[in-house]
N, C-alpha and C positions, 0 to 999 in steps of 0.2 A: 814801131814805137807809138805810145799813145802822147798826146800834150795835155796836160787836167791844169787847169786854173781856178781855183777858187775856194773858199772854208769850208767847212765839214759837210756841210746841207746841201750847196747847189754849186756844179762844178761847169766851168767850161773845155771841152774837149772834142779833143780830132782824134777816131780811133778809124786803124786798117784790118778790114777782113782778114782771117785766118786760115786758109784752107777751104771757102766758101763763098760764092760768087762773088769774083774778084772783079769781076767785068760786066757793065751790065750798057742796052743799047742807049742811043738818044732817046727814042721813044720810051721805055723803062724810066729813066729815069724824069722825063720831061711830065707822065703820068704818078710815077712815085713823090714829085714836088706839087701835082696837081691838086689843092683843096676844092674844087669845083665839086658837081656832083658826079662825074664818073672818074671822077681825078682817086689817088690810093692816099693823097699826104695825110688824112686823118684817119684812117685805117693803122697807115703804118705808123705814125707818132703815138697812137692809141697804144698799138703792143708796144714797139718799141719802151715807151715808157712803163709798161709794167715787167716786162723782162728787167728794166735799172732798177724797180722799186723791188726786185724779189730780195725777201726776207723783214718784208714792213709788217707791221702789227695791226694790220686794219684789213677787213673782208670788204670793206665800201668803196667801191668804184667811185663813187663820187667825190669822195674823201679826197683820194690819189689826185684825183683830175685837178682838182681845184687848187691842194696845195702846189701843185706844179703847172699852175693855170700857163704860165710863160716857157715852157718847156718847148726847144724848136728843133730840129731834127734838118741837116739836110746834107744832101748826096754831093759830092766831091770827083769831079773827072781827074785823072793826071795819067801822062804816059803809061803807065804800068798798071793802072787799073782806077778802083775807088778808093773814096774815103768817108765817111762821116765824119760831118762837125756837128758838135752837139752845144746849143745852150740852155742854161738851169736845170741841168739832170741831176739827178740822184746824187751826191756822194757817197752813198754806201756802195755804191758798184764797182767804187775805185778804190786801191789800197797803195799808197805810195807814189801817188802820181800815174800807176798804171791800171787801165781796167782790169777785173777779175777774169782770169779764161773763159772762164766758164760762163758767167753773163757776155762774155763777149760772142761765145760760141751759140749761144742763146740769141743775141742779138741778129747775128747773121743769118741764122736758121728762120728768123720771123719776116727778113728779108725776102729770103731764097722762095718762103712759102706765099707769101701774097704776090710776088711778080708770077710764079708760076701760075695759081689759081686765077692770077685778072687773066692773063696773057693764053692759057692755055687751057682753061677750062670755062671761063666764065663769058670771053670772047673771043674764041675762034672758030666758033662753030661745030667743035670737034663732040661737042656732049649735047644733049638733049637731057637739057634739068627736071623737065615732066616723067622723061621716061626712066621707069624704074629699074632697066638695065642698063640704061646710061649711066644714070646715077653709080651704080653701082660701080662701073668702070670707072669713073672720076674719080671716085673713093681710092681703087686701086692704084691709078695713075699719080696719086698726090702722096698716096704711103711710096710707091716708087720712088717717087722722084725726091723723096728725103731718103732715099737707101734704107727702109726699111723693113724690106724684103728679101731677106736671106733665102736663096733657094737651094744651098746645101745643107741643110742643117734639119734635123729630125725636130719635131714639135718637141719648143721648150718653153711656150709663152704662157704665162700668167697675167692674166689682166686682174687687179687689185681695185678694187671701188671701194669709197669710203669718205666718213665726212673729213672740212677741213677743220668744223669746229668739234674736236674731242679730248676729252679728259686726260691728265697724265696717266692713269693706272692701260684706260684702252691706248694709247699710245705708244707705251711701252708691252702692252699684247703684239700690237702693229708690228714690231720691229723683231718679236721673236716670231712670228710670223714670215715673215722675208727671210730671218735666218736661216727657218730650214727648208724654206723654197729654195732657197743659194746652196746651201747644204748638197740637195740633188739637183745641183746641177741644172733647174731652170731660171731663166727670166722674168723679169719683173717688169709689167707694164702699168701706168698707173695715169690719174688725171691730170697731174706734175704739179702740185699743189704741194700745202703742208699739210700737219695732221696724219690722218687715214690714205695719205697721199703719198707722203714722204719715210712716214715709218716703216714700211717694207722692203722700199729702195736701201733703207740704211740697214737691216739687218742682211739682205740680200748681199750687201757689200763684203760683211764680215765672213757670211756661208760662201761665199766665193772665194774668199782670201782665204779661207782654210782648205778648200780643195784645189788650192794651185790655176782657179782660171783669173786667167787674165782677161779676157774679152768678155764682161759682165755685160748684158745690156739692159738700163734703165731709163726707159721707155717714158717720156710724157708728150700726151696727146692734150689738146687742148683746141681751146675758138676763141674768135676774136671779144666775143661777149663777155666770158669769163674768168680771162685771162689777167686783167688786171686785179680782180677778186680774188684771184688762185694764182699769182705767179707759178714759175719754173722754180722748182727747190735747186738746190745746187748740188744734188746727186744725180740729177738728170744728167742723162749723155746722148742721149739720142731725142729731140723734142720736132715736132712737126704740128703744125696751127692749120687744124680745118676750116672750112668757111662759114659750117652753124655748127648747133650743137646736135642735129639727125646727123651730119655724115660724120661724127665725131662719134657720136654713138654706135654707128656701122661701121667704124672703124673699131671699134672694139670688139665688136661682134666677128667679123670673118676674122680678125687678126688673133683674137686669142685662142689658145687650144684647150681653155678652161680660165674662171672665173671665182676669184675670192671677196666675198664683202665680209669688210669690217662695218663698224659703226658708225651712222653717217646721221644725217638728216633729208631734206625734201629734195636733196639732190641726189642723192644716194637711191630715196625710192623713187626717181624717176629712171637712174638707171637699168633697177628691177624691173622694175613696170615696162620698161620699152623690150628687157630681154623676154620676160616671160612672155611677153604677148608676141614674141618671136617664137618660141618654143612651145605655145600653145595650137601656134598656126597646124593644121594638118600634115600640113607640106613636110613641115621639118619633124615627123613620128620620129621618125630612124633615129634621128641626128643625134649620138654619143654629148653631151656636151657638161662636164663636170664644173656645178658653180656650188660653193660651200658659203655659209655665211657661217660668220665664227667671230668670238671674242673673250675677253675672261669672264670668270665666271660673275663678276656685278652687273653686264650687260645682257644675262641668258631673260631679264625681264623685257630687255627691249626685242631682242631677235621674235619673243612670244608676241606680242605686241605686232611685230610685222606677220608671223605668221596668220593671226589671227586675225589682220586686215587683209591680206590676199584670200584666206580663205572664205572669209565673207564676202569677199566681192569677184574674188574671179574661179574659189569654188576647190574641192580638192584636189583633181588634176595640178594644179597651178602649184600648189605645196607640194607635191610632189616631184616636180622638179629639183626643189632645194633638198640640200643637206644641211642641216645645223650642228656644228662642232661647239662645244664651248671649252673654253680653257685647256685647249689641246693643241697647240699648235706643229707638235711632231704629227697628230693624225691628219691634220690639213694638210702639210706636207705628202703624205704617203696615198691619201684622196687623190691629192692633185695627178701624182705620179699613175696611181692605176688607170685615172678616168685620162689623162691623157694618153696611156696605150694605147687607150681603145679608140681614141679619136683616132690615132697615129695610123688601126688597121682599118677600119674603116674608111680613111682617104684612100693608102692604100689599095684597098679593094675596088676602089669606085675611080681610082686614077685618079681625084685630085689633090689639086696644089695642097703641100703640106704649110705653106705660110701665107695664105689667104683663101679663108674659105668659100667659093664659089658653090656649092652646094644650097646653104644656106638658102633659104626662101626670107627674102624682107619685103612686107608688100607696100604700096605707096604712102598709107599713112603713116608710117614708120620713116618715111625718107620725106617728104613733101615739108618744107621750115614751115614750123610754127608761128607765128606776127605773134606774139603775147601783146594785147592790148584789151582795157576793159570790156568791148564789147564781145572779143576774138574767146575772153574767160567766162561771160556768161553764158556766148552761146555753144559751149562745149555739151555733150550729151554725155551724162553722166547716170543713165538710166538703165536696166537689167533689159530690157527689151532693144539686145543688139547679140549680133554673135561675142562670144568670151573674149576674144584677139582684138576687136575693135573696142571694147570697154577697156582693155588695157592702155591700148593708145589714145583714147582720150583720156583714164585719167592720169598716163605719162605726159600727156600735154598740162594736165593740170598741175603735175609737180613741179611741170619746168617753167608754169607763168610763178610759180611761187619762189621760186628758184630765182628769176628774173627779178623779181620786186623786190627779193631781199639784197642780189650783193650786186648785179648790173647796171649800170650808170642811167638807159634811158630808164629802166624800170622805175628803178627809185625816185627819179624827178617824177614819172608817171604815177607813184602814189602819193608825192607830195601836192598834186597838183590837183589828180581828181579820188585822192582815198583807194581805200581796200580794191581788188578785185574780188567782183561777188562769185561765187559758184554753184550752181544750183543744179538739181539731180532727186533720184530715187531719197524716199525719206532713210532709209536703211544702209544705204551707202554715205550718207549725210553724215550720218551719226559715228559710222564708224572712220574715216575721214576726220572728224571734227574729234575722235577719243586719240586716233594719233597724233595728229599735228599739234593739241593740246600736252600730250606726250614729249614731243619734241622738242617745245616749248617751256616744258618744265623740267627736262633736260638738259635746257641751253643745246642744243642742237642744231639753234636756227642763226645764231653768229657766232662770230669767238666770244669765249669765257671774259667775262667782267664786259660784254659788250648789252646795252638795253636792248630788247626786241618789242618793236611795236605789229603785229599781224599785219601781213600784208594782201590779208583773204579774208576773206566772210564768206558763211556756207549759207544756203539757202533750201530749203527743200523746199 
């Protein structure tokens, strides 16, 4: 039983795990209370309170933090296990004096993942964070140890990328989308956000419930960075919190058995950007990997728009990875299904794991965190005199310092404090860079709807 005290806005409460680490050491917890600098207590009060505020009306990290400047979070021993007590949280998390399952299951889950990643990946020496097949193995170890590694079950995963600030009409594409992913019978894996995040999880619901499965799984992958900006929707059922946004991104990568983007923003193409310049690599020729980008038909202007920025900067190989669907959301469905056959024979043949692709070549700029800070943005190399793969990943880094500056907490005090990040590079890729983002921006793409945007970039050539 939970105990809530308090009026609608900010509650006092003691809530008990559910099924999820019920028990945790002296040490665990004496570091989980710890605000020092190796201590977790601002880590974990960070998520914690954006797992309470899911379903608020604001993309600004800084927003959240503030209004809940007094928000306290702390750990509870008693014979039989934990507790949290909470004070000044949310009351939308609570309905009737009890928290909501589902944030509570959320709550514990963000738990479960920072004791594991301080305690087992970040210090016990078991990983080597430089080395690029370490890395890679941490990645596996942490989707493990949230159970979400089914290793009976034939490729059914769909990983869904898309913005959280989008239109009602792409919205509602979003959700017939998920429909007839659910329809056949696959998964739904998504950022756990709203928007382009949430809309597939809810059609996926009903294509399930018509074909009699019960064990749906709706997938959100998420970091500590932009988590509070994107909470957890409350169709999520399965959520695990990586430690940046690289092994969150290769968590994407090996775990899905193909890839749908809706309509997004600079988050969106940094998603793109990071895959393609996976798929551009040599290494991965062979590699079957089916990603469609699709929406209805008022968005076939933006999809043009992407393609015509990939193809000027990373060249027609890179387009030729995509498929663009528009206003078909039964053909994305039947896409997904064939091009995951082929993934399916393919492991097959090569004997590996069908739910985490180890095949995969990711090389270290791809995994190495990016520090987004003014000087970390200008000195990016944003110039045609580099292999194709590596102009990807710098300017994936470029979407993610913009990504940062718009809905990230240190971001945003960092543009308040010293202005734009400038970015500077080839005069040609300048241009087409500064025809998108200006796109996006007169799309409203870069916050939610009726929110101001002030640029958080300057281009430079």
């Amino acid at each position: 039983m939970e105990e809530h005290d308090s009026g609608p806005d900010f509650v006092e409460a003691r809530v008990h795990p559910r099924g999820s680490l019920e028990n945790l050491s002296q040490e665990e917890i004496a570091k989980l209370l710890d605000s020092g600098q190796r201590g977790l207590y601002p880590l974990f009060r960070q998520c914690a309170l954006a797992v309470l505020n899911s379903g608020a009306e604001t993309d600004n990290a800084k927003e959240i933090f503030d209004r809940y400047r007094d928000f306290e979070v702390r750990i509870k021993r008693q014979p039989w296990g934990i507790h949290l007590e909470m004070h000044h949280a949310p009351g939308t998390a609570f309905v009737d004096g009890q928290m909501i399952r589902g944030i509570k299951e959320h709550l514990f889950a963000v738990l479960r993942d920072i004791v594991f990643t301080s305690n087992e990946v970040m210090d016990a020496g078991r990983f080597d964070l430089t080395d690029s097949g370490s890395i890679t193995n941490a990645v596996f170890h942490i989707l493990r140890n949230a159970q979400l590694l089914e290793f009976n079950t034939h490729p059914n995963l769909v990983v869904c990328w898309g913005g959280h600030s989008i239109g009602n009409e792409e919205y509602k594409y979003s959700k017939r989308v998920g429909y007839e992913l659910g329809l056949r019978g696959l998964d739904v894996c998504t950022g756990c956000g709203p928007g382009a995040m949430k809309g597939p999880m809810k059609g996926a619901t009903i294509g399930h419930a018509k074909q009699r499965i019960e064990r749906g799984r709706y997938i959100g992958i998420t970091e500590p960075g932009i988590i509070a900006a994107e909470p957890p929707n409350p169709i999520v059922n399965h959520l695990v919190i990586m430690p940046d946004i690289e092994k969150r991104l290769e968590a994407f990568a090996r775990f899905a058995h193909g890839i749908v983007v809706l309509p997004g923003g600079a988050g969106t193409l940094e998603e793109i950007l990071y895959l393609l310049g996976i798929l551009l690599d040599p290494a991965n020729r062979d590699q079957p990997f089916p990603v469609v980008l699709t929406g209805p038909r008022s968005s076939a202007a933006y999809f043009e728009q992407i393609r015509h920025f990939i193809r000027g900067t990373l060249g027609e190989t890179a387009v030729g990875h995509l498929s663009i669907v528009i206003d078909d959301p039964a053909e994305v469905g039947r896409h997904m299904v064939r091009g995951i056959e082929a993934v399916r024979e393919f492991r097959r043949q090569r004997k590996d794991a069908y739910n985490f692709n180890w095949l995969l070549s990711i090389r270290p700029q791809f995994q190495h965190p990016f520090a987004v800070t003014h000087p970390s943005m200008r000195a990016l190399d944003l110039g045609r005199d580099q292999p194709v793969h590596e102009l990807a990943a710098n300017l994936r880094r470029a979407f993610s310092g913009i990504v940062t500056g718009n809905v990230k907490e240190h971001g945003i005090r960092a543009i308040e404090q010293h202005g734009p990040y400038e970015l500077t590079g080839d005069r040609g890729i300048m241009q087409l860079l500064d025809q998108l983002l200006a796109a996006f921006v007169a799309q409203g793409r870069m916050k939610l709807p009726g929110s101001t945007y002030r640029p958080v970039y300057r281009l430079v050539a």
